[in-house]
TORKOL-4160 file (C-alpha; in steps of 0.2 Angstrom, whole numbers, padded with zeros to 4 digits, m for minus):
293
<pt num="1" X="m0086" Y="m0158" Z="0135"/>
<pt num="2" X="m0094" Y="m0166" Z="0147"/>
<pt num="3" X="m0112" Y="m0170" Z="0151"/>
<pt num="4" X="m0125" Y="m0160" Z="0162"/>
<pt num="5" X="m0129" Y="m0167" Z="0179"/>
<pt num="6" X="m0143" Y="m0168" Z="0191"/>
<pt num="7" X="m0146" Y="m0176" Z="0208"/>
<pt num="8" X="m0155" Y="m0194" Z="0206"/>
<pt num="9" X="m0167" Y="m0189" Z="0221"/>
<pt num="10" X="m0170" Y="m0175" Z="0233"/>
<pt num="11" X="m0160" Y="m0175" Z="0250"/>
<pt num="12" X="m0165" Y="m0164" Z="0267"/>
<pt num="13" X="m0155" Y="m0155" Z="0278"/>
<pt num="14" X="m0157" Y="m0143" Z="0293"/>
<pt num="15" X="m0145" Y="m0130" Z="0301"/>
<pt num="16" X="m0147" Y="m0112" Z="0310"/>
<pt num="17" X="m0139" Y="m0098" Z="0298"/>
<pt num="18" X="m0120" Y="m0092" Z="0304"/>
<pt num="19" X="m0130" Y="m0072" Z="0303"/>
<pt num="20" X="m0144" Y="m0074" Z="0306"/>
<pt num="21" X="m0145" Y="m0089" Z="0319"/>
<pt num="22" X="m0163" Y="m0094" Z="0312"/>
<pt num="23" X="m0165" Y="m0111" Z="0310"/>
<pt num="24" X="m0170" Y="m0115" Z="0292"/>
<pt num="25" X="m0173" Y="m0133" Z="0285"/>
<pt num="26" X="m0167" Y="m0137" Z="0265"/>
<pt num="27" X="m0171" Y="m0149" Z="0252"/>
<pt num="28" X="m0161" Y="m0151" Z="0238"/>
<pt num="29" X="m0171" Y="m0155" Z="0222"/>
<pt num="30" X="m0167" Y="m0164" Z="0207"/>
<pt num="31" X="m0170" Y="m0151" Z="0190"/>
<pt num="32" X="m0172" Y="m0155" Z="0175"/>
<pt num="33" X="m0155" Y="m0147" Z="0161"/>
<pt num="34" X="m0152" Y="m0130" Z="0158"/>
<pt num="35" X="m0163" Y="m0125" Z="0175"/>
<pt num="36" X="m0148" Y="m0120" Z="0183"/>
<pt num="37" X="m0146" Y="m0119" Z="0203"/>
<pt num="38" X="m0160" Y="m0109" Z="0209"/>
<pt num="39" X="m0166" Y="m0103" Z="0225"/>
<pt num="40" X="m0182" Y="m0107" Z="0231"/>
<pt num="41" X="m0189" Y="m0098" Z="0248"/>
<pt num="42" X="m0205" Y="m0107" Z="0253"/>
<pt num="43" X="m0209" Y="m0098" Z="0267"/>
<pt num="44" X="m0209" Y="m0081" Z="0255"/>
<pt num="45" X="m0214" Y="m0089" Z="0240"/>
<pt num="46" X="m0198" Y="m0082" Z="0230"/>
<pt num="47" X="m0187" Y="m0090" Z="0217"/>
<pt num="48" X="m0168" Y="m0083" Z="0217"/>
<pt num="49" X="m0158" Y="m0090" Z="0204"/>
<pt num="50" X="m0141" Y="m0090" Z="0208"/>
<pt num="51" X="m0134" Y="m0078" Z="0195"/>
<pt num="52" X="m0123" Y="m0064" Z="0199"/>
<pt num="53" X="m0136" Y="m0050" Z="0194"/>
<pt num="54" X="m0146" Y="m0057" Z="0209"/>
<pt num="55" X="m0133" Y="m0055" Z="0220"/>
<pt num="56" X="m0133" Y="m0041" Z="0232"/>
<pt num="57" X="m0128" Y="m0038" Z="0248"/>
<pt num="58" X="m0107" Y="m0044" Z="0253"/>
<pt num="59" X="m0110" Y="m0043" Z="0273"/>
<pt num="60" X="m0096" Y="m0056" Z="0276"/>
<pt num="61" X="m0106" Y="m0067" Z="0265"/>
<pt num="62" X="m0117" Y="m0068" Z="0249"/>
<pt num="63" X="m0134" Y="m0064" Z="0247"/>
<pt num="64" X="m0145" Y="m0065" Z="0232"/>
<pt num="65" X="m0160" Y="m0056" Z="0230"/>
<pt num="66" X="m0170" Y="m0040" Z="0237"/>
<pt num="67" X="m0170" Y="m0038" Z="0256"/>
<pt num="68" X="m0186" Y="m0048" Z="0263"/>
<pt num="69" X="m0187" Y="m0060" Z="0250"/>
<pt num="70" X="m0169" Y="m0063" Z="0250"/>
<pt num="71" X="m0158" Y="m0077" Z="0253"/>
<pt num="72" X="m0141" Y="m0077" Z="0262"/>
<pt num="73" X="m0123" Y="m0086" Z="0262"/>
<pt num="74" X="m0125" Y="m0095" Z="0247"/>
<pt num="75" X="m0108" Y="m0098" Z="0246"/>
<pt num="76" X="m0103" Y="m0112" Z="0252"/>
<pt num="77" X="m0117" Y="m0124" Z="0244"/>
<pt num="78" X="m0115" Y="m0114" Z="0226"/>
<pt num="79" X="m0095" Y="m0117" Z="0230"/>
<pt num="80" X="m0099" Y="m0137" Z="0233"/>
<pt num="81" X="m0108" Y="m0135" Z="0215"/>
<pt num="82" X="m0093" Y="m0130" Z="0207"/>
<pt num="83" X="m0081" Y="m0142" Z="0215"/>
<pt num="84" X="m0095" Y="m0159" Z="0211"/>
<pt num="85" X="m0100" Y="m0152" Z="0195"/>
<pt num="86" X="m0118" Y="m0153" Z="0199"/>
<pt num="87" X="m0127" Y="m0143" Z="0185"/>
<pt num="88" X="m0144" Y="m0142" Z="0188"/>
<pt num="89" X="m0152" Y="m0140" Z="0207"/>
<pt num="90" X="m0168" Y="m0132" Z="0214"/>
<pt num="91" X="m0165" Y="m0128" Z="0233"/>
<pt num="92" X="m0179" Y="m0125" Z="0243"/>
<pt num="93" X="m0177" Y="m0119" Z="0260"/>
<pt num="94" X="m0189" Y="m0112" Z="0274"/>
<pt num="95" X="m0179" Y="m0096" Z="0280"/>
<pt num="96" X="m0166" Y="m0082" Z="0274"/>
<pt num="97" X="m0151" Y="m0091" Z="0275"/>
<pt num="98" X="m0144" Y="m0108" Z="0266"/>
<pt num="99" X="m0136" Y="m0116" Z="0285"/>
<pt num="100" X="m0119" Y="m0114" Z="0290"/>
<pt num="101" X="m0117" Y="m0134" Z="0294"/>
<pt num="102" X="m0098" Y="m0137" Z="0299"/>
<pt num="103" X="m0093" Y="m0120" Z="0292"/>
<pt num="104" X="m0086" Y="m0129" Z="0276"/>
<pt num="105" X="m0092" Y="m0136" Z="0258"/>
<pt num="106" X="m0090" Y="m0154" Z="0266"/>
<pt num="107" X="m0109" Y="m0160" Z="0271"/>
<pt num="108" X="m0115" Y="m0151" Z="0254"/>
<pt num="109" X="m0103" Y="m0164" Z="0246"/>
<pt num="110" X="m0110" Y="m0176" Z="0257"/>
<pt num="111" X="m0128" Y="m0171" Z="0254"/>
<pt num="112" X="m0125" Y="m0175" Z="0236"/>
<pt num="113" X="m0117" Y="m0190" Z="0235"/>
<pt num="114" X="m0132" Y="m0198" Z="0248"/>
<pt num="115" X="m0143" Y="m0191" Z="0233"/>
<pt num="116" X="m0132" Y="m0198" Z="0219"/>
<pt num="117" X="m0127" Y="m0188" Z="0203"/>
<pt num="118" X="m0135" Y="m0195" Z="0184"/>
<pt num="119" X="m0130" Y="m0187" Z="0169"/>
<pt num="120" X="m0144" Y="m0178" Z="0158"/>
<pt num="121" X="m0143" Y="m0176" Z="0141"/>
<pt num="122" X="m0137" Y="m0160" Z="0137"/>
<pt num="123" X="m0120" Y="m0153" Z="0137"/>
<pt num="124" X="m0113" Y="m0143" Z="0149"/>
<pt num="125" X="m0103" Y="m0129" Z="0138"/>
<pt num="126" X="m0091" Y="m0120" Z="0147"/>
<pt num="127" X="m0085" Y="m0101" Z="0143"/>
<pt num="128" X="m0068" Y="m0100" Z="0142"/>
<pt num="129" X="m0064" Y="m0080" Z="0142"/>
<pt num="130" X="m0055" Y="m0075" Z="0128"/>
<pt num="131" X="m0045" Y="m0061" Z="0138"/>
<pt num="132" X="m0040" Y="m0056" Z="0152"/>
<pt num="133" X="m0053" Y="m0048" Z="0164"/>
<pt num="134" X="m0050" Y="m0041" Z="0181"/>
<pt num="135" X="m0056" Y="m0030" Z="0196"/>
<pt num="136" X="m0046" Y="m0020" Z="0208"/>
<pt num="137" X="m0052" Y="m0013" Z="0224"/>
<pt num="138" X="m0041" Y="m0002" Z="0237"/>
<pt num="139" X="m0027" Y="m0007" Z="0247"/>
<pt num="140" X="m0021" Y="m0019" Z="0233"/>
<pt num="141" X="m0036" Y="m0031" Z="0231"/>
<pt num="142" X="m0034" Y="m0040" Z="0214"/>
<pt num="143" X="m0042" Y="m0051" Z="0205"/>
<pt num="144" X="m0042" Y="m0059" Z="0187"/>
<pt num="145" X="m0046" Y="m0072" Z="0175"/>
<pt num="146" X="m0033" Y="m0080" Z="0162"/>
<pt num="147" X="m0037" Y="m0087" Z="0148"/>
<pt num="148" X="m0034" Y="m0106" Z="0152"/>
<pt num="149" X="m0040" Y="m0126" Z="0146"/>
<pt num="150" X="m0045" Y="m0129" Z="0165"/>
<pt num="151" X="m0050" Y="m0121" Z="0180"/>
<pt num="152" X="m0036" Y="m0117" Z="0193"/>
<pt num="153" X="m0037" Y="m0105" Z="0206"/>
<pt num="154" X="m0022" Y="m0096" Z="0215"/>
<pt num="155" X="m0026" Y="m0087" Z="0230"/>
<pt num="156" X="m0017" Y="m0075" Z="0241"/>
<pt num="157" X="m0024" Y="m0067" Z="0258"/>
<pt num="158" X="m0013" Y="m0057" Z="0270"/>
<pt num="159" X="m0020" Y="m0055" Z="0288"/>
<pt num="160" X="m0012" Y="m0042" Z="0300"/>
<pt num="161" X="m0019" Y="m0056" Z="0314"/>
<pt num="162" X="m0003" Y="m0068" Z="0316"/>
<pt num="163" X="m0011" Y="m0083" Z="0318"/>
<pt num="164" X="m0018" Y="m0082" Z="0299"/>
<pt num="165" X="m0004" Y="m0068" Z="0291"/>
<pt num="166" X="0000" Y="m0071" Z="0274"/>
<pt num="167" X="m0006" Y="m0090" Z="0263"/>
<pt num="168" X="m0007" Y="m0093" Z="0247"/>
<pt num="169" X="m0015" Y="m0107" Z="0236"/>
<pt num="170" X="m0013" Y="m0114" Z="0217"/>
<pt num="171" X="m0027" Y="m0127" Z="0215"/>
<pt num="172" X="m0033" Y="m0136" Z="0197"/>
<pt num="173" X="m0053" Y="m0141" Z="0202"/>
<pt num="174" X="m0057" Y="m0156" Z="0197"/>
<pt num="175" X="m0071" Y="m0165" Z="0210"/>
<pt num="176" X="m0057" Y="m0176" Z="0218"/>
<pt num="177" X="m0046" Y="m0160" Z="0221"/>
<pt num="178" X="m0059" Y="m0150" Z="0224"/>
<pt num="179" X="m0068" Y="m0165" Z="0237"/>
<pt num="180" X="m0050" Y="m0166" Z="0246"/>
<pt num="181" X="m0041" Y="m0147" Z="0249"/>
<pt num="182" X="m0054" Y="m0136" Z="0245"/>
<pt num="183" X="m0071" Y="m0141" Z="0252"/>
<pt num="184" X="m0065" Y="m0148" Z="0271"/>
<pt num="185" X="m0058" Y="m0129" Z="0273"/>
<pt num="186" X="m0069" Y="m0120" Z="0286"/>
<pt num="187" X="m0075" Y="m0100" Z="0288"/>
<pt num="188" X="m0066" Y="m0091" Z="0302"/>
<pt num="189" X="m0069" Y="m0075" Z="0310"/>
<pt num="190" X="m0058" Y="m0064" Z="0322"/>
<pt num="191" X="m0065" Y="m0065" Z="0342"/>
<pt num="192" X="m0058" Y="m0048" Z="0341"/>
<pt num="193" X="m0073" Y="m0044" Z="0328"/>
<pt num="194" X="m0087" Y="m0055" Z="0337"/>
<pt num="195" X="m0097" Y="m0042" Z="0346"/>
<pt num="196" X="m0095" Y="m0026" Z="0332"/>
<pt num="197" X="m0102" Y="m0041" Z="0322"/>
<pt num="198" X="m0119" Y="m0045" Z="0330"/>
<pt num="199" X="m0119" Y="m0026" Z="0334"/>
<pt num="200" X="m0125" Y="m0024" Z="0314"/>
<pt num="201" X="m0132" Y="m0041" Z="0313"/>
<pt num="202" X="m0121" Y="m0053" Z="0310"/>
<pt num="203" X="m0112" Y="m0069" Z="0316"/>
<pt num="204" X="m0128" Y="m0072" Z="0329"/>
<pt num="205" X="m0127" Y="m0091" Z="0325"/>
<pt num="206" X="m0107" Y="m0091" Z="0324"/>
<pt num="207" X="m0102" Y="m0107" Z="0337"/>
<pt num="208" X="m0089" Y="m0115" Z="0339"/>
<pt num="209" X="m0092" Y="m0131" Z="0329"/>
<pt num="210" X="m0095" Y="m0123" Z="0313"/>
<pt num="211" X="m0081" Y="m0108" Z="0310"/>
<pt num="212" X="m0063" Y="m0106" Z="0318"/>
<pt num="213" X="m0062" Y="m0092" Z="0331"/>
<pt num="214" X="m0045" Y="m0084" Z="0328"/>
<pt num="215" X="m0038" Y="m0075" Z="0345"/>
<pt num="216" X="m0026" Y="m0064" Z="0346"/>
<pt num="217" X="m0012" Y="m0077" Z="0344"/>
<pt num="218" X="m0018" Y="m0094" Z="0343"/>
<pt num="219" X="m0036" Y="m0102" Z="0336"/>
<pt num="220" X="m0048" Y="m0102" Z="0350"/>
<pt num="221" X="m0058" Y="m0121" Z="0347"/>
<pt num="222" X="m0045" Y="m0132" Z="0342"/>
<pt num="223" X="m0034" Y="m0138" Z="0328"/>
<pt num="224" X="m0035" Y="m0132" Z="0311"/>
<pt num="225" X="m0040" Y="m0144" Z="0296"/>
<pt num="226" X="m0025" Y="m0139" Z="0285"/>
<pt num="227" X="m0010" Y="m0127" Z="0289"/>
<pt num="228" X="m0017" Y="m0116" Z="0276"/>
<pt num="229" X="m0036" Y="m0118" Z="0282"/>
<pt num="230" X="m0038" Y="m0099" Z="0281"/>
<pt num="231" X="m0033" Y="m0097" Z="0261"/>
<pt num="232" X="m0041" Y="m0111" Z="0257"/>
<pt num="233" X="m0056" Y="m0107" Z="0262"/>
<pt num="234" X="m0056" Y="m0091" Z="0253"/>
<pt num="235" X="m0054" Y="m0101" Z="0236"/>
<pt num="236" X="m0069" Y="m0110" Z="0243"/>
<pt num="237" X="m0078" Y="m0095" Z="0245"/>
<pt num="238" X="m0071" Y="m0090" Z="0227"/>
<pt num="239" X="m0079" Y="m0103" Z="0217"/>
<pt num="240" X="m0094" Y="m0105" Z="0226"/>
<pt num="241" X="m0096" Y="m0086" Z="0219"/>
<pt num="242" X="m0091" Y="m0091" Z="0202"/>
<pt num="243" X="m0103" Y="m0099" Z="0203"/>
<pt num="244" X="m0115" Y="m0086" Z="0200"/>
<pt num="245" X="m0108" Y="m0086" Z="0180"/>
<pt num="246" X="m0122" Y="m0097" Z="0180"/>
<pt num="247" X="m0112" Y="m0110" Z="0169"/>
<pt num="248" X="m0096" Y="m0120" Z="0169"/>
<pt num="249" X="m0081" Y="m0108" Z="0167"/>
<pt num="250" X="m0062" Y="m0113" Z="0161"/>
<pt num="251" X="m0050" Y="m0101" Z="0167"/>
<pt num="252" X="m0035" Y="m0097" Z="0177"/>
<pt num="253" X="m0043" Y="m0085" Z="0192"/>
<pt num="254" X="m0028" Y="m0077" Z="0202"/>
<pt num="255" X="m0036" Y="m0068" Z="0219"/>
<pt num="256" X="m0025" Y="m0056" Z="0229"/>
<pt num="257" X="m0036" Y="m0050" Z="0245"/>
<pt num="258" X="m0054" Y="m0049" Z="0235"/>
<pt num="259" X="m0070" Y="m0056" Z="0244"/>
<pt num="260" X="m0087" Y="m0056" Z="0240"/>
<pt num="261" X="m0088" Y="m0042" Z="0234"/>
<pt num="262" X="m0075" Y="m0043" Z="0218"/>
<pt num="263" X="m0079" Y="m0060" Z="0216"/>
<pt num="264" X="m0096" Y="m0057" Z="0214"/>
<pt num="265" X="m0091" Y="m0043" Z="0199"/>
<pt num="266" X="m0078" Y="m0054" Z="0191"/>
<pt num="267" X="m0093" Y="m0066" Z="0190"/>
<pt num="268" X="m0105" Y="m0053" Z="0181"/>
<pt num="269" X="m0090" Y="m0048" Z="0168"/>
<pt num="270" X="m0091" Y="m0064" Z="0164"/>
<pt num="271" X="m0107" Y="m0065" Z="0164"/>
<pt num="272" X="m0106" Y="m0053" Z="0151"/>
<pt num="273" X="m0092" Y="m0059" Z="0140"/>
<pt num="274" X="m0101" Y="m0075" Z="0140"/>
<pt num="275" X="m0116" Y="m0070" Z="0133"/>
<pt num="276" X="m0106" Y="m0059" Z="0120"/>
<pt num="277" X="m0096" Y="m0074" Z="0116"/>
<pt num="278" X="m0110" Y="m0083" Z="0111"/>
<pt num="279" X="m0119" Y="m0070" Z="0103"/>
<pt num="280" X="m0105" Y="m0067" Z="0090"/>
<pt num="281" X="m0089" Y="m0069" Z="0084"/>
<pt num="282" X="m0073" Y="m0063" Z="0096"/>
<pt num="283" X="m0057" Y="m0056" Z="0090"/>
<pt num="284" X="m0042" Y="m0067" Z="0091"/>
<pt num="285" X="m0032" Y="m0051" Z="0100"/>
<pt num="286" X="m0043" Y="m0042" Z="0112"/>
<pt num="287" X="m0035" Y="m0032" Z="0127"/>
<pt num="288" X="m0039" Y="m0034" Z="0144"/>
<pt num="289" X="m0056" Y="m0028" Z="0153"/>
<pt num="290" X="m0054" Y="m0021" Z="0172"/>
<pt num="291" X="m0068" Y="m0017" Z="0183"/>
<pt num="292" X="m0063" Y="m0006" Z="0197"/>
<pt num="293" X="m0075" Y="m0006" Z="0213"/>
């Protein structure tokens, strides 16, 4: 069991929002153990911990909060949490949406390395699940946890675009596998989609040097990080909302076309489970919990 961590000192950054197309400025704070990853909006005065009963809206991101005092696409910074195994963070940011960056977990990584990690003392307790526990959603989305000593995720997505189809990934997180397959992996949206998409709202600070544009049969703004880029960046987007546990989690987690949505409620089941684990003893044989949304 390892130890808690926190940043050594803060660290600014600045970006425009890949929906809204606001610019917003963040500084990532040190915190002390147990805080958690919290929010905080300074231009609203709003603290947003990042647990999955704050999470809300899904709009091809994740948002955490009430509308107004809200923050948006947490994602990929809660995802670079997971992957470092950063503990403990305040995020203070002057807007309603954590920046895009390059589309990927890469500069979070960044960020905190040029901060630097220290150890606190308190233990990070992870939750292992006891069972299995899953969510299903129409047109054969899946998702489930396995009981398991590590955290390993296997993903599968299946596009009717060809340029993206059908990829799957099996990856054990550790902050070295986590650093080199999972966090350089961008987000990508369709050109086909683009205008629908600001039509309601979204996408309005989508460029072309921080997601992949997918044509109709070949990617728009050049070459692809990985061959895979697509699924991998779906596991990114899985841990960052695993994230939302609000603790370490050991687990197999086996994704069949969720998003942010059944990610989000596998992460308030075991919410759940964790604070029934904790508060008494669990059965050796328990059968498995599904969630249907």
């Amino acid at each position: 069991m390892r130890a808690q961590s926190t940043l050594v000192r803060r660290v600014r950054l600045s970006g425009i929002g890949l929906h809204t197309g606001r610019h917003v400025r963040v500084v990532l704070h040190p915190a002390r153990a147990d805080h958690g990853v919290v929010f905080y909006r300074s231009d609203v005065d709003a603290f947003l911990p990042a647990v999955a009963e704050a999470a809300g809206r899904f709009d091809h991101a994740t948002s955490l909060g009430e509308r107004g005092h809200d923050v948006a696409t947490v994602e990929h910074l809660l995802s670079a949490t997971v992957g470092a195994g950063l503990d403990n963070l305040l995020v203070e940011l002057d807007g309603p949406e954590v920046p895009i960056l390059d589309g990927s977990a890469l500069p979070w990584l960044d960020a905190f390395e040029t901060a630097g990690l220290v150890a606190l003392n308190a233990r990070a307790v992870p939750f292992v699940p006891s069972r299995v526990l899953a969510v299903s959603a129409s047109g054969g989305r899946k998702l489930e946890i396995r009981p398991a000593r590590d955290l390993r995720v296997t993903y599968t997505i299946d596009f009717s675009n060809a340029v993206v189809g059908r990829q799957s990934i099996t990856v054990v997180v550790t902050p070295e596998s986590y650093a080199a397959h999972i966090a350089p992996a961008r987000t990508f949206g369709f050109l086909a989609e683009y205008e629908m998409l600001k039509a309601h709202g979204l996408a309005r600070g989508a460029r072309e040097d921080n997601c992949i544009v997918v044509g109709d049969d070949r990617v728009e703004n050049g070459d692809l990080r990985f061959a895979d880029e697509f699924v991998r960046h779906k596991a990114l987007d899985l841990l960052g909302d695993l994230a939302l546990v609000g603790r370490p989690v050991l687990g197999h987690v086996v994704a069949h076309k969720a998003g942010h949505a059944m990610h989000a409620t596998l992460a308030r089941l075991l919410r759940e489970e964790s604070r029934a684990a904790f508060a008494a003893p669990v059965p050796a044989h328990t059968a498995a919990r599904t969630s249907r949304i």
